[in-house]
C-alpha positions, 0 to 999 in steps of 0.5 A: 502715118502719125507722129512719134508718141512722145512728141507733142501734137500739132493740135488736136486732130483725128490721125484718119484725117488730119491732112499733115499725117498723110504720106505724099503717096498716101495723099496722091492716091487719095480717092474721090478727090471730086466730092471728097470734102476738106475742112478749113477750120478757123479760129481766133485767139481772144478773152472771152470772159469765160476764165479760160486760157485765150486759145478757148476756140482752138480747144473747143473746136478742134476737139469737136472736130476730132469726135466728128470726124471719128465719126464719120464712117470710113470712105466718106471721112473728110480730109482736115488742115491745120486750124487758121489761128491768125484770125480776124479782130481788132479788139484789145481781148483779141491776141495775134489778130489779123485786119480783114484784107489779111484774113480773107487773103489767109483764107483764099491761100489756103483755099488755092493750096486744096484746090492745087492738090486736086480738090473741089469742096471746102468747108470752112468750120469756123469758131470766131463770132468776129469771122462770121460774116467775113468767112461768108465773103471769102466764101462767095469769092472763092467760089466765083474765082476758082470755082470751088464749091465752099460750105460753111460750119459756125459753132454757134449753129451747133450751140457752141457760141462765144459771142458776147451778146447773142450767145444763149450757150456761153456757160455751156462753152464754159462747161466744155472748156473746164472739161477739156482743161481738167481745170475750174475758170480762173476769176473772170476779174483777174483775167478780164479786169473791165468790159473791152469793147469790139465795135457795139459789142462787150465782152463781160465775164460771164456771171454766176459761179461755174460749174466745179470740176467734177461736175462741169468734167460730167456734163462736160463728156456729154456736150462733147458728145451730143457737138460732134455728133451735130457736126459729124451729121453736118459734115455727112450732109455736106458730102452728100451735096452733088458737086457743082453742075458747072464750074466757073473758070477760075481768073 
């Protein structure tokens, strides 16, 4: 079941996967559910100096997922939600941000709605630097409370990092997003006029000229590519993990 043609998508999802498209007759047959794995994605709203539109990790990282999971061969494909948008942050570039309470508390909702359909294991793929520790956090207590076997995926381990400081890969996220947009950045000084500050971090525009729109939509092709195939590898990983021995009784 997918939606009509003409009507604008949820998000950007493979239709074998994406949890909403499923029929309830379709979803209550669903085999395996023991050691089927569903994907949490999370992702925050922010400028990233990159001169692209704020929800610049919904768009890499749903796309990423999307080749991965098309991937992933049929009977072992994982069941994904809806992306987690409200994430944390507290900076001025962050846009509709969450305080750490909320987030974690999004996080087990979600994580409790999986477990109440029958499932067991739940990778959280996370594309927020800012939500990194804190989806380890959530994933210890979920694990604890429900007994729930949880994963998690950053981007920035498949070289696919915003953060501002650390990143060794932030022009090839740039890439990536003109390419996705069909777009070159706008300037980084109309769109982040002066460094914002997150804490001891600073997110700066990232310097030097981008890639035009040809040859950023080229290379661009190739980084979607060689991502989804490192995350559909992950993704196969993880199903091959065995299942808790002994589940915990959840409180």
């Amino acid at each position: 079941m997918t939606q009509a043609p003409d009507s604008p998508p949820l998000c950007v999802a493979d239709d074998a996967t994406f949890w909403p498209w499923l029929s309830w007759p379709r979803f209550e047959a669903h085999p395996g559910k023991e050691s089927a794995i569903v994907v949490v994605p999370l992702c925050g709203l922010a400028d990233w100096g990159l001169g692209h539109p704020l929800d610049a990790e919904e768009t890499v990282l749903l796309h990423v997922l999307r080749g991965a999971c098309r991937r992933v061969a049929d009977g072992r494909k994982p069941l994904v939600v809806p992306p987690l948008r409200f994430a944390f942050g507290e900076d001025p570039g962050c846009a509709f941000p969450v305080d750490q309470p909320t987030a974690h508390a999004l996080i087990a909702e979600v994580a409790a709605s999986v477990a109440a359909a029958g499932f067991r294991r739940i990778a959280i793929v996370n594309s927020s630097p800012w939500s990194e520790e804190l989806c380890g956090a959530a994933a210890r207590d979920l694990r604890v409370s429900r007994g729930l076997q949880m994963f998690l995926v950053h981007l920035s381990a498949i070289d696919l990092d915003f953060h501002p400081v650390r990143s060794k890969s932030r022009r090839r996220v740039q890439t990536l997003l003109t390419s996705l947009y069909g777009m070159e950045p706008e300037s980084e000084g109309a769109l982040a006029p002066g460094p914002s500050s997150w804490g001891d971090e600073t997110v700066f525009p990232l310097p030097g000229p981008a890639l035009a729109l040809a040859e950023a939509t080229a290379e661009g092709e190739t980084i979607l590519a060689a991502s989804a195939a490192r995350l559909a590898k992950l993704l196969a990983d993880i199903r091959d993990r065995p299942p808790l021995s002994a589940r915990v009784t959840p409180t």
